[in-house]
C-alpha positions as CSV (number, residue, x, y, z in Angstrom):
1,X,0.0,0.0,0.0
2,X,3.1,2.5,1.2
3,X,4.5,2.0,-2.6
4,X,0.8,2.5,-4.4
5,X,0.6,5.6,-2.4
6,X,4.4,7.1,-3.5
7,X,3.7,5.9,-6.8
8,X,0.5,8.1,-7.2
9,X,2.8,11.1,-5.2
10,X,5.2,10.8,-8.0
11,X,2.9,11.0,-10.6
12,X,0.9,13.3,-9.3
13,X,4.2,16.0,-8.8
14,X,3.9,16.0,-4.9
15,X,7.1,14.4,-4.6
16,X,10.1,15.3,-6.5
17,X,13.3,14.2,-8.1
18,X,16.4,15.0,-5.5
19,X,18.1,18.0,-7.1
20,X,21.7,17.5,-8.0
21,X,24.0,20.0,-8.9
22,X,25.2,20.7,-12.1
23,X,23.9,18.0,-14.0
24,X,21.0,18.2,-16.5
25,X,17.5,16.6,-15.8
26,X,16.8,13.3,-17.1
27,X,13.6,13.3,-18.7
28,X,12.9,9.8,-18.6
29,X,13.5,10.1,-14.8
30,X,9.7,9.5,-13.8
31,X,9.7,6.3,-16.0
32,X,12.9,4.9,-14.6
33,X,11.6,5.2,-11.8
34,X,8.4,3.6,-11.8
35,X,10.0,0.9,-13.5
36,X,12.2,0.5,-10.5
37,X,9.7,0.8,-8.2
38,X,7.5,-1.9,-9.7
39,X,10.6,-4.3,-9.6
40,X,11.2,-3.8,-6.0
41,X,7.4,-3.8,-5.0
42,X,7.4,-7.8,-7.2
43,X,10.0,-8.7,-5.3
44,X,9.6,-7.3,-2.1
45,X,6.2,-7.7,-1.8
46,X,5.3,-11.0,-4.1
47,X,8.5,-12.8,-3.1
48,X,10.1,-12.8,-7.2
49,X,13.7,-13.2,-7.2
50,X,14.9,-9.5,-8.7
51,X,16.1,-11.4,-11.8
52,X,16.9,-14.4,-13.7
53,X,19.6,-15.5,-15.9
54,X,19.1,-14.4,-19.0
55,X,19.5,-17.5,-20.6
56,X,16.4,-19.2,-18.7
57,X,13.5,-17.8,-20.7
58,X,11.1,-20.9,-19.0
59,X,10.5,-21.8,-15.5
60,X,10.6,-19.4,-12.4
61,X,9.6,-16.1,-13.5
62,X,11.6,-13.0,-11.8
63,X,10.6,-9.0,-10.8
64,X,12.3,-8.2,-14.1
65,X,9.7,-10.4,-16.1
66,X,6.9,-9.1,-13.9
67,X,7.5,-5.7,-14.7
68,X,8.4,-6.4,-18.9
69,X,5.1,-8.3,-18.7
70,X,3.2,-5.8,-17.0
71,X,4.0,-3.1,-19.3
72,X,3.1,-5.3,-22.4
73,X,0.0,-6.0,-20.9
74,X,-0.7,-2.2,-21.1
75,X,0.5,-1.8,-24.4
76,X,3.9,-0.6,-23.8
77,X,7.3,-1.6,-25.4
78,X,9.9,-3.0,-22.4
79,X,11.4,-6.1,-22.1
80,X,13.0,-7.9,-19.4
81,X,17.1,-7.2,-20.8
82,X,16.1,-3.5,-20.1
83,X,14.2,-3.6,-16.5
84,X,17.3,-6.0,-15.6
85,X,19.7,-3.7,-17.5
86,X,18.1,-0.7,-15.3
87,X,17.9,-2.6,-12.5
88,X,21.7,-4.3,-12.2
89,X,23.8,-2.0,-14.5
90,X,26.6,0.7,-12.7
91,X,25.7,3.0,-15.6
92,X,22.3,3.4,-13.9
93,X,23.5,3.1,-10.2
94,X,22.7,7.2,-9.5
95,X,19.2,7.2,-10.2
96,X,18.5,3.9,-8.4
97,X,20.4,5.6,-5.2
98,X,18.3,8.6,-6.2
99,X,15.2,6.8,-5.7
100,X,16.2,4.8,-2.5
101,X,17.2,8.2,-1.1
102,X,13.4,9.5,-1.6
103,X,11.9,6.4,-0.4
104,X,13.8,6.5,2.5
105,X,12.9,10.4,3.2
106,X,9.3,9.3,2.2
107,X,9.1,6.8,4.7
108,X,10.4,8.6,7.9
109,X,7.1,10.5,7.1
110,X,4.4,9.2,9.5
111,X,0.9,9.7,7.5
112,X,-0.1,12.4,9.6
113,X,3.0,14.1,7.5
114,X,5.3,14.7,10.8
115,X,9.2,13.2,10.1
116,X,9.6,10.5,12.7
């Protein structure tokens, strides 16, 4: 429920990307994101491993197939090498501490809105 509700936040422009200095805004930032968020909600929440091997397109399904699977669902073009790619990759290691940064903020909010 916590996730649905910073989700919705993030959509909705109540909560924002960390500011960082000097560096241009990503617009795709807002779609990394959710993407990143949906991974760690299917595998925090419904027990998927993160990933798989890549190799393995059969058997145990992972977060990273949830996710590609969701977004095809809704029409969308993603597949699992680029939720695991976004997901595992250094290249995109600052937006995913980014992200854990303003959960972490967002969740030493109590829902009365006072930091605890």
């Amino acid at each position: 429920f916590a996730l649905r509700h910073f989700v919705s936040e993030l959509i909705v422009g109540k909560l924002s990307r960390p500011k960082l200095g000097h560096r241009p805004r990503s617009k795709d930032w807002g779609e990394k994101a959710l993407i990143l968020l949906m991974a760690r909600m299917a595998n925090t929440e419904y027990g998927l491993s993160p990933t798989r091997n890549d190799e393995s397109k059969r058997g145990r399904s992972s977060a990273c197939d949830a996710v590609a699977e969701a977004f095809s669902v809704c029409g969308l073009d993603l597949d699992f090498a680029r939720v695991k790619n976004l997901c595992t990759h250094k290249d995109h290691s600052r937006i995913r501490d980014e992200l854990f940064r303003l959960i972490s903020k967002w969740d030493s909010i109590s829902p009365n809105g006072v930091e605890g």
